[in-house]
C-alpha positions as CSV (number, residue, x, y, z in Angstrom):
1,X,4.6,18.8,-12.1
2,X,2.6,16.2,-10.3
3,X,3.3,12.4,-11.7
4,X,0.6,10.2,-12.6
5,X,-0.3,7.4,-10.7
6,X,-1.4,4.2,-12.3
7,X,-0.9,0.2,-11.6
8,X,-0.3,-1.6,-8.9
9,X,1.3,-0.5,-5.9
10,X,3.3,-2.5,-3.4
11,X,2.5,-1.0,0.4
12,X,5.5,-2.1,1.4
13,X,6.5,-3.9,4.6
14,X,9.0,-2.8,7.0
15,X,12.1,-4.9,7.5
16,X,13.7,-5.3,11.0
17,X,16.8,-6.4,12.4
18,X,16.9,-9.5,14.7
19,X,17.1,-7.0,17.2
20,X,14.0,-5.1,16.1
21,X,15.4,-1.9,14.8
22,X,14.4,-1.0,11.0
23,X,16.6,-3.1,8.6
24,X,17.9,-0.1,6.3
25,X,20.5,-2.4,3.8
26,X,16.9,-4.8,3.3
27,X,15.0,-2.2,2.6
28,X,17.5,-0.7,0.0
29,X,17.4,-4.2,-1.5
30,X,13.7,-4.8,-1.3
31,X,13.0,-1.4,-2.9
32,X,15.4,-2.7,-5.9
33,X,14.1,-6.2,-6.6
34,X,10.5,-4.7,-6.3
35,X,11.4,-1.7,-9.0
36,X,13.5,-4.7,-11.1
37,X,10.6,-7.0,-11.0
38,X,8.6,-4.3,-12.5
39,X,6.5,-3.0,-10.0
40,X,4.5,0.8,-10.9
41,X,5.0,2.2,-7.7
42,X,5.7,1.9,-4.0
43,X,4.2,3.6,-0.5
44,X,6.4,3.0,2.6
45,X,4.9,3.6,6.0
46,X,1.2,2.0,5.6
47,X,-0.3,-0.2,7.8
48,X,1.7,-3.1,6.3
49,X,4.9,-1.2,6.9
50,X,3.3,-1.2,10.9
51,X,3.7,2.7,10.7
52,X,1.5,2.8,14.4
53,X,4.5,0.7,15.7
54,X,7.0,3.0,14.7
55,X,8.9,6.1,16.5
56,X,8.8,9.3,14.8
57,X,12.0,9.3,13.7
58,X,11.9,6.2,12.3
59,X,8.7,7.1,10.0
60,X,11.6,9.2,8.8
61,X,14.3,7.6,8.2
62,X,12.3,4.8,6.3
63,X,10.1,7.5,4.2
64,X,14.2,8.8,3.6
65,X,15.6,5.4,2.3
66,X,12.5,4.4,0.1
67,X,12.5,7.8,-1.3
68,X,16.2,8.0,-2.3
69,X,16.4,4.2,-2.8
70,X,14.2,4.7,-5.3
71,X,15.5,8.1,-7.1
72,X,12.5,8.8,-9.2
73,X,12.9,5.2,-10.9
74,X,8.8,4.7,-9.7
75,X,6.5,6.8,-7.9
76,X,6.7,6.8,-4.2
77,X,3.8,7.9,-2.1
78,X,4.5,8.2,1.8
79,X,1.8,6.7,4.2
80,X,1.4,9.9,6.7
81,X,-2.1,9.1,8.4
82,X,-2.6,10.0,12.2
83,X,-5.2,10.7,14.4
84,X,-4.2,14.5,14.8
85,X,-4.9,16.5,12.1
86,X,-2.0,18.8,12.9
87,X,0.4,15.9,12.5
88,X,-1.2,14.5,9.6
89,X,0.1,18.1,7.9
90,X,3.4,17.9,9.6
91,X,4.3,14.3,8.5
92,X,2.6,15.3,4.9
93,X,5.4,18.3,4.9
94,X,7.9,16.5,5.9
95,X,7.2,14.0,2.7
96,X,6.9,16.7,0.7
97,X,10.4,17.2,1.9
98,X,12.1,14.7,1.4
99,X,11.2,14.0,-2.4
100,X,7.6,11.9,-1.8
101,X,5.4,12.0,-5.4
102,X,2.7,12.0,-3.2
103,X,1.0,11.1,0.3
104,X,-2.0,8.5,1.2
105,X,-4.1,9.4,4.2
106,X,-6.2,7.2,5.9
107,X,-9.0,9.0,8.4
108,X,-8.4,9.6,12.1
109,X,-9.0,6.1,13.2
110,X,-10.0,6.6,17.0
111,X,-12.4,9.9,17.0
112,X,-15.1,8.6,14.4
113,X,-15.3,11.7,12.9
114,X,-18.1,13.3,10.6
115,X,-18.3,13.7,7.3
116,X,-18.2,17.3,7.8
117,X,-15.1,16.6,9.9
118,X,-13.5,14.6,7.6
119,X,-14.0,17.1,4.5
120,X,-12.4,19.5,6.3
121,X,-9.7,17.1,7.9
122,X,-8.8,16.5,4.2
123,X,-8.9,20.1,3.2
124,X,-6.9,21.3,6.0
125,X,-3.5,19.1,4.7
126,X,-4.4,19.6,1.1
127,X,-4.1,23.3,1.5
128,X,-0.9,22.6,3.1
129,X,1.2,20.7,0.8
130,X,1.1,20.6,-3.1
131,X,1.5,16.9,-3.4
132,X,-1.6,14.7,-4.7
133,X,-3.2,12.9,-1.7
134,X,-4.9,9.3,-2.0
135,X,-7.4,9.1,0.3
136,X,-7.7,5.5,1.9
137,X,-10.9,4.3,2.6
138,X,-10.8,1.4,5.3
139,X,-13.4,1.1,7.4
140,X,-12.6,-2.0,9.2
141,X,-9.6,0.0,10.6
142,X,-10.5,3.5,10.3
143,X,-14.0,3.2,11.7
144,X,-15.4,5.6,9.4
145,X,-16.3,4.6,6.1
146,X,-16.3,6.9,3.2
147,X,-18.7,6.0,1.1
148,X,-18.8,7.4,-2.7
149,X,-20.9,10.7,-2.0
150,X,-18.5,11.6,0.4
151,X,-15.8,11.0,-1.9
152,X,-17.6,12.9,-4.3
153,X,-17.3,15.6,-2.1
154,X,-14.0,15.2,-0.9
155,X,-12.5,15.0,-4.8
156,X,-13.7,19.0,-4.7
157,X,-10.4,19.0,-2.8
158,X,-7.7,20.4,-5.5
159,X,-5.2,17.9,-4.9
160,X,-7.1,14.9,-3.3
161,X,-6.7,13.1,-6.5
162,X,-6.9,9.6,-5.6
163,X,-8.2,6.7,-3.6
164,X,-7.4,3.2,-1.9
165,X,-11.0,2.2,-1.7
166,X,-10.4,-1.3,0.6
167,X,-13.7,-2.9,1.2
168,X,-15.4,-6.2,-0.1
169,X,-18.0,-3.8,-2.2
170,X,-16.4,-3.6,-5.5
171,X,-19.1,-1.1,-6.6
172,X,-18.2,1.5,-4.7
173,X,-15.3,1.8,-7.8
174,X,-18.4,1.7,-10.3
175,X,-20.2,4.6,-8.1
176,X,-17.1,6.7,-7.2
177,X,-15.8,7.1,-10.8
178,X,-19.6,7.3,-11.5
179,X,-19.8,10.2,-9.0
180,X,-16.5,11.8,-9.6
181,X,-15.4,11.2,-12.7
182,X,-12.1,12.5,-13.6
183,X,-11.8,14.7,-10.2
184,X,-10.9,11.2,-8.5
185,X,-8.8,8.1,-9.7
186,X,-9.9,4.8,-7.9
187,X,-7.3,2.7,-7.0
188,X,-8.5,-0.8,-5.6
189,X,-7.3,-2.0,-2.0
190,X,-8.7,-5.3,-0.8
191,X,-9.5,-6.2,-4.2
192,X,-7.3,-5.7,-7.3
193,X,-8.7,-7.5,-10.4
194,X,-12.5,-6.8,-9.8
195,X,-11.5,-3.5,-9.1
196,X,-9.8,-3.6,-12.7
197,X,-12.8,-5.0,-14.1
198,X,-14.7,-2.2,-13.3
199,X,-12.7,0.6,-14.6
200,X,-9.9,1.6,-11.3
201,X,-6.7,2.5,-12.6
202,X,-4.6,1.1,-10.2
203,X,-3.8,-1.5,-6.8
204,X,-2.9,-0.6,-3.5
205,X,-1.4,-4.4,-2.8
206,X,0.2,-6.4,0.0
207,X,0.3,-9.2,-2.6
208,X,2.9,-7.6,-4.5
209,X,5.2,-7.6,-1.2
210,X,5.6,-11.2,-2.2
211,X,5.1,-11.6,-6.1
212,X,5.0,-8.0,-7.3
213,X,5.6,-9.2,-10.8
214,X,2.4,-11.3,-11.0
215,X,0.5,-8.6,-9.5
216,X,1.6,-5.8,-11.7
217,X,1.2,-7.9,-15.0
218,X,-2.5,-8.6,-13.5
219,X,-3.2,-4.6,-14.0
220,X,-2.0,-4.4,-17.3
221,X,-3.7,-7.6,-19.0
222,X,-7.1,-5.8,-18.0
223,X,-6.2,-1.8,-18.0
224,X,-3.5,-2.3,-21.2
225,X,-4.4,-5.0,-23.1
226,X,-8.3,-5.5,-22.2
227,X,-7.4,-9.7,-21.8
228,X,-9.8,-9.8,-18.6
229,X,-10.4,-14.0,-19.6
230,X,-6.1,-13.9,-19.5
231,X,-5.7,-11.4,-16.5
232,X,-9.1,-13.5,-13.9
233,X,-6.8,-17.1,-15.1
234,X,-3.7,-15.4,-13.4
235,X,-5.5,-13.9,-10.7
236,X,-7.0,-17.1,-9.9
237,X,-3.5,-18.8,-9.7
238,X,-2.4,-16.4,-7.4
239,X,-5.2,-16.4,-5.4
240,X,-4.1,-18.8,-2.5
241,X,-1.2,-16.3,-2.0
242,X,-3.4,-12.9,-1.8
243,X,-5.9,-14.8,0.4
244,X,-2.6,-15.6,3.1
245,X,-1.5,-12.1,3.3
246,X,-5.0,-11.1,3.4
247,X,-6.7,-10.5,7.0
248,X,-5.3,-10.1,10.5
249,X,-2.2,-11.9,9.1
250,X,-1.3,-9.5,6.3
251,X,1.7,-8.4,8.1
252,X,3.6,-11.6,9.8
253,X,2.0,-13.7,6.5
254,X,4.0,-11.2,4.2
255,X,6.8,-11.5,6.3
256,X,6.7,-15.0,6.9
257,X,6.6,-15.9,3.0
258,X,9.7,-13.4,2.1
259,X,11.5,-15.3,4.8
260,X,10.8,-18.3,3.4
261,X,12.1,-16.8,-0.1
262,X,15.3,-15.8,1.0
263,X,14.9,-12.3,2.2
264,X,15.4,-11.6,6.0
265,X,12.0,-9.1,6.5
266,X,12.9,-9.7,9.9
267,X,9.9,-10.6,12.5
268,X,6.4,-8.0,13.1
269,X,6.9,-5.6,16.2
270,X,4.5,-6.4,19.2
271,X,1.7,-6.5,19.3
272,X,1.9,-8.8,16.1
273,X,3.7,-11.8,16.4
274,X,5.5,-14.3,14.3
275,X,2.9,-16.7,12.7
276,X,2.2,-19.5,14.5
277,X,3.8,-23.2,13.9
278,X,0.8,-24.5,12.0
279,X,0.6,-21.5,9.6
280,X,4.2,-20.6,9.1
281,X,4.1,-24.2,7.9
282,X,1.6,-23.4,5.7
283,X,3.8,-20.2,4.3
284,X,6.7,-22.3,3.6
285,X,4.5,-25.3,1.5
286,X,2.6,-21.8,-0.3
287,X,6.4,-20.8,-1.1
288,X,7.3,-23.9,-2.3
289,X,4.5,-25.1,-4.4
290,X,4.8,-21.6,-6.4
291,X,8.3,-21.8,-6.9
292,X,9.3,-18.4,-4.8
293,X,12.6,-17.3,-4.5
294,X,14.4,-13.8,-4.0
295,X,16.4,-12.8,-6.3
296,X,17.4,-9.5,-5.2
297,X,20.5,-8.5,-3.9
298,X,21.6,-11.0,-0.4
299,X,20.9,-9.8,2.7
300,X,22.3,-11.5,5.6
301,X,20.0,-11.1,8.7
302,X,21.6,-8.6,11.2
């Protein structure tokens, strides 16, 4: 039986070591205190999680932990996106594997490919797994852009149930539900609340790496309760810390701010760097005046 997805959905960083490996007792922990603080539902391996600066092996053994970490207490979909379409099915069976509710696919993000291409890019990994797949739209990274009549066509795919849809045109959830309607679930990316607003069921959000509890509650005042006035008032408040983890900075600003909580994420791999003086400054005054702190389990950088 396939779960439901609905809410908001932490894509969750990666913690590392201070010698750079992947910090497995920090992500047990983070995977706990983001489940305890009443998160609906986690994805491991996104581009958050910095799954292009990662070894195959260790796409594994994170997808692994998260997955048994979490033993069925949320959903947990595995990011498995790649430029090769053949990988894209080998990582999506190896998910499958290990106990994944699902996968989310961004497109090949190097070949620009076509619409047909990406219809039958989609197809190709549906037909070879029985998971539901979110398909995440990002054309800033992805350099394709699926706009809602593709999506229209793509949700003819049995099990391409979902999508991230992360651009500034909040819209597009208006047009894809419009377009789709029950064959495909919108779940906001870049923008949560609006998104809410106009009838998505769920967040895809680098927030909720930082205050998941906020960002969960945000999703139900509108999609539970219909208190949109309540729900845009909290929003608002935690608008200066969705803004820092937003951009270029989404992964050093995310990890910057849990350090300054109490929870050793550990620095970004190379490319990405630490956040600069002036802005880790500003992380550590954003931590303060909200009054962040971990309260998961310790973890003692290694």
């Amino acid at each position: 039986m396939m779960k439901t997805f609905r809410g908001t959905y932490t894509v969750m960083i990666t913690p590392f070591t201070a010698a750079g490996e992947v910090d497995v007792a920090a992500l047990r922990a983070f995977v706990d205190w983001q489940i305890a603080e009443g998160i609906h539902g986690l994805i491991p391996l996104g581009s958050t999680g910095e799954f292009l600066s990662m070894d195959d092996d260790e796409k594994a053994l994170v997808a692994e932990v998260v997955i048994r970490q979490t033993a069925g207490r949320v959903p947990v979909l595995i990011g498995t996106g790649a430029e090769d379409t053949r990988e894209v099915v080998r990582l999506s069976r190896r998910a499958e594997k290990l106990g994944a509710d699902g996968v989310m696919i961004i497109p090949p993000f190097y070949s620009t490919p076509t619409d047909g291409e990406l219809v039958h890019h989609y197809k190709t990994v549906a037909d070879a797994i029985a998971l539901p797949i979110m398909v995440y739209n990002n054309p800033a990274t992805a350099n394709v852009d699926l706009k809602p009549q593709l999506v229209a066509r793509i949700a003819e795919i049995d099990n391409c149930l979902y999508i991230k849809e992360s651009t500034l045109e909040v819209t597009r959830v208006r047009d894809i539900i419009r377009l789709c309607g029950d064959r495909m679930t919108v779940f906001g990316g870049i923008l949560g609340f609006e998104s809410f607003v106009e009838g998505a069921q769920g967040w895809v959000a680098v927030a909720s790496n930082v205050v998941p509890a906020e960002m969960g509650r945000i999703f139900s005042l509108v999609a539970d309760h219909g208190a949109i006035k309540e729900a845009r008032e909290l929003y608002l408040k935690y608008l200066p810390v969705i803004e820092f983890v937003g951009g270029q900075a989404y992964v050093a600003g995310s990890k910057a701010l849990l350090g300054h909580m109490g929870f050793a994420a550990g620095n970004p791999r190379p490319p990405r760097l630490p956040l600069p003086a002036a802005q880790d400054a500003a992380a550590r005054a954003l931590v303060k005046s909200f009054d962040l702190v971990w309260r998961g389990a310790p973890v003692v950088a290694a």
